[in-house]
N, C-alpha and C positions, 0 to 999 in steps of 0.2 A: 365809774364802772367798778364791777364787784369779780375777783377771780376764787371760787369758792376749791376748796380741796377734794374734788372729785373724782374718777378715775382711781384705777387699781394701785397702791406704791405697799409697795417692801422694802423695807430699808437695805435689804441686802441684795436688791435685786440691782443689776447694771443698769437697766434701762425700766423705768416708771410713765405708765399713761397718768401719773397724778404727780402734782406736786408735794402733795400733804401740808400745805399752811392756806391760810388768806393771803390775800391780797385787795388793799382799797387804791383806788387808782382817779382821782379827779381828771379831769380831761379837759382842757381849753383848744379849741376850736377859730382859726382866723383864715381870713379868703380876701385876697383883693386884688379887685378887680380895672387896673385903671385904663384899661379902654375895651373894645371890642373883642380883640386879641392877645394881649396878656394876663394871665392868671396866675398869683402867685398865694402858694397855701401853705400854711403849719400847722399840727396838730402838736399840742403841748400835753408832758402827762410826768404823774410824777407819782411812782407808787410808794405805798407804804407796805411793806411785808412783817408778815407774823411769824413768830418760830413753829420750826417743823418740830410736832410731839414727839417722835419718838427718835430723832435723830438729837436732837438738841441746837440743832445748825439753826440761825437766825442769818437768811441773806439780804443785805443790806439793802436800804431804797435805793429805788432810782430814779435820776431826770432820763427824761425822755422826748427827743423833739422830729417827727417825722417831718419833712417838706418837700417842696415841689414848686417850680414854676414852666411854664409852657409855653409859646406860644402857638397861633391856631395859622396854619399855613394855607390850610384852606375849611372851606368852613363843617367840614366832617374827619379833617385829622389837625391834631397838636400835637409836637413833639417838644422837650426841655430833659431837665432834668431834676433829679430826686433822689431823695436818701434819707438818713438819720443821723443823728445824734446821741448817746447815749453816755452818761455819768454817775458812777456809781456815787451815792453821797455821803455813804454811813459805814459803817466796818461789818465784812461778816463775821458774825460771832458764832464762836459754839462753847456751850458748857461757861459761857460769861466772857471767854478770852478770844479776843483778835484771833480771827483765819491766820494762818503765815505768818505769823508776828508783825503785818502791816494790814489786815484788813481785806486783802487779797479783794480792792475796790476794784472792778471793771471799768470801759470805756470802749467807744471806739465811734469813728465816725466815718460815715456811709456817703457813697457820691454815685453817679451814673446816667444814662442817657433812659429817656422814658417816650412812647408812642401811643396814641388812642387814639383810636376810628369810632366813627359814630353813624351807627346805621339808623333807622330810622325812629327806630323805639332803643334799640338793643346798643351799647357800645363795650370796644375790648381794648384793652391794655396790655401793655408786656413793657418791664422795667429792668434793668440790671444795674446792678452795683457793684462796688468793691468798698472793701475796709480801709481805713487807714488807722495809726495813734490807735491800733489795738495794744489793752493791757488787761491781763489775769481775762481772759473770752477767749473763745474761737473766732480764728480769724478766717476770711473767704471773701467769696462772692455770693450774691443772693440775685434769682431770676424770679420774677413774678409775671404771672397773667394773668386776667382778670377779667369778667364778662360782668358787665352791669343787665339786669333784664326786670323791666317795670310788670308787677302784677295787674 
């Protein structure tokens, strides 16, 4: 996938709808399934970033591994759990020189309990997490919900 620099940014503004660089982002994809009732999934991704033009900030790649595994309690709800993964790989640079004089590389890793019903066409999700081994990030919690709905 492609994360193009769209969206308003000002470099002096606190808060940007844009990033102002590229982003190339390959994506691996795996599911398995070894019976009935367990389901276990990863999505792999590992971006490459561009430097921002007018700031000179170049923020470093990153690994990135979302997953999940469930199993199905009854056959319209799974519950398990989910989170991510995240690794900065490369230093941020600006103007050629290391962020903080170490690269001010990110991290952290995500865990939580996850639920999804499945009505008849339509199914919904709601996930929570927490961080751990956060470094140079915000640290938190993250709530998701989520409606799947077939055209």
């Amino acid at each position: 996938e492609f994360v193009f620099p769209t969206g308003q940014y000002d470099m002096h503004a606190a808060l940007n709808t844009g990033k102002n660089y590229y982003t190339a982002r390959p994506v691996f994809g795996v599911t398995w399934l070894p019976n009935d009732k367990v389901e276990v999934s990863a999505k792999i991704t590992y971006s490459f970033n561009s430097p921002n033009k007018d700031t000179h900030y170049h923020s470093g790649n990153l690994f990135h591994v979302d997953y999940s595994a469930s199993y199905a309690v009854t056959p319209k709800v799974r519950v398990g759990l989910s989170g991510y993964f995240v690794k900065q790989t490369t230093d941020d640079m600006q103007n050629g020189q290391p962020v903080a004089g170490d690269g001010f590389r990110g991290q952290t890793f995500a865990i939580g309990p996850g639920i999804r019903y499945q009505f008849s066409k339509i199914s919904v999700e709601a996930r929570v997490v927490k961080e751990f081994f956060v470094r140079n990030r915000p640290a938190g919690e993250a709530v998701w919900a989520k409606a799947v709905i077939p055209f």
